[in-house]
C-alpha positions, 0 to 999 in steps of 0.5 A: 104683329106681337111687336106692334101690340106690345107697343099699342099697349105700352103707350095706352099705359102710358098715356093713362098713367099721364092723364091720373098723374095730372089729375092729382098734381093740377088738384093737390089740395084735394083727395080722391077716391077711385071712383073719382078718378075712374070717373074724370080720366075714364080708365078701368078701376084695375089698371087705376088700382095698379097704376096707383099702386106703382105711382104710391111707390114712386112717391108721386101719391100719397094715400089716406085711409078712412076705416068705417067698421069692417070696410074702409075707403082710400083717398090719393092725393098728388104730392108736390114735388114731381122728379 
């Protein structure tokens, strides 16, 4: 039952981490914020925020930062390469 859980999990991951990916790489010449990408995929902005996180790593995302006084707004764009 554990197992089965696990496994559920691991594959909504994945399944989640597929659909931002392909939102970025079909829209190369374009920026998004979370919220956009919240709102075309339908993930939740925590589990958007870390698979961001780990695709920015993977040098699959690219992250632009806009300051506006004390706050600032992040925009993500897929890069072209895919490995």
């Amino acid at each position: 039952m554990i197992l089965s859980a696990l496994w559920k999990k691991k594959k909504t991951e994945r399944i989640n981490s597929y659909k931002i990916l392909s939102l970025l790489k079909k829209n190369t010449d374009y920026y998004f914020t979370i919220t956009d990408i919240i709102h075309f995929t339908g993930i939740s902005r925590y589990r958007t925020e870390h698979i961001l996180s780990e695709f920015e790593t993977m040098a699959l995302v690219s992250k632009r930062v806009e300051h506006f006084g004390a706050s600032c707004r992040y925009y993500y764009k897929g890069t072209l390469s895919e490995e």
